[in-house]
N, C-alpha and C positions, 0 to 999 in steps of 0.2 A: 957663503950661502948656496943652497942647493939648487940646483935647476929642473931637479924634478918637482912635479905640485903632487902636495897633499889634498884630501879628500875628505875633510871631515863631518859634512853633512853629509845626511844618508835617507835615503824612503826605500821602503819597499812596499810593493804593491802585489795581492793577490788577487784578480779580477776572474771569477768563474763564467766558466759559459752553458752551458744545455748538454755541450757534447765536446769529446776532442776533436772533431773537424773542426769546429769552430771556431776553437781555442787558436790551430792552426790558421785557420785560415787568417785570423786576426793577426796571429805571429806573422805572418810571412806580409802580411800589408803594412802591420806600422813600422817592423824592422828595417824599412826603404828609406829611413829619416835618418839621418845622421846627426847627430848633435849638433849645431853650428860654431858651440865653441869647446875648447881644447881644457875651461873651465867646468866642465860637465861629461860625465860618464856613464853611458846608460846600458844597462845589459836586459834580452828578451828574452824571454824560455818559456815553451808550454809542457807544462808537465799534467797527463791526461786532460779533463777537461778547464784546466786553471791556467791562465796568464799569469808566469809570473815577470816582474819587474821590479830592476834595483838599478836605482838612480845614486850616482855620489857626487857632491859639488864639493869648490873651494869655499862660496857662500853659502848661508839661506837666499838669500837673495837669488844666488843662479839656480838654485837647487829650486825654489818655488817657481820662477818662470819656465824652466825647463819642463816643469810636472804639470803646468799650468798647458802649455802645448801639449804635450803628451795628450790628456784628459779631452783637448777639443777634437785632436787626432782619434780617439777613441774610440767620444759619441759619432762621430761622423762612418767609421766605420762600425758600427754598433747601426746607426742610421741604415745604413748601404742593407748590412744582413737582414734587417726588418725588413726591406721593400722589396729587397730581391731574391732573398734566401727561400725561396717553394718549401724546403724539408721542414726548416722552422714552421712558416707559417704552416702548415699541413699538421705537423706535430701539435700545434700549439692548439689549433683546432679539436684535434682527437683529445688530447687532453681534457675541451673543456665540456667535449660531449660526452666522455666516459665518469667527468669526477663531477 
């Protein structure tokens, strides 16, 4: 038997943002988290203003709680950029006085 693990759950996730700073700046916060277990593999990339994300477990099981972190990880920073991000709020403004 091998001692390497297979992976054969899989998510991938496209989360878009307003802008590629954002996208950024979201990559370089949640990237700080490491997996806990050596059952789960999570790769980050922002590609212009899109998060992307791919997750691979040995379970469903791993692969749901890991996504399930991920997701609180998220909102919380999604939280953070709302209340302290100026360019958003200022943006979101102009927005809703021009449209």
């Amino acid at each position: 038997m091998s001692t390497e693990l297979t992976y054969p759950c899989s998510l991938s996730l496209d989360v878009p943002f307003p802008d590629a700073r954002l996208a950024n700046v979201a990559l370089q916060a949640l990237r700080v988290d490491k997996e806990l277990s050596a059952l789960v593999q999570k790769e980050l990339s922002a590609v212009d203003s899109t998060l992307k994300v791919r997750y691979k477990a040995t379970t469903n099981r791993m692969l749901r709680v890991a996504v399930n972190s991920f997701f609180e990880s998220l909102a919380l920073v999604l939280e953070v950029m709302e209340q302290l991000d100026v360019d958003v709020i200022e943006a979101r403004k102009a927005e809703e006085e021009t449209g």
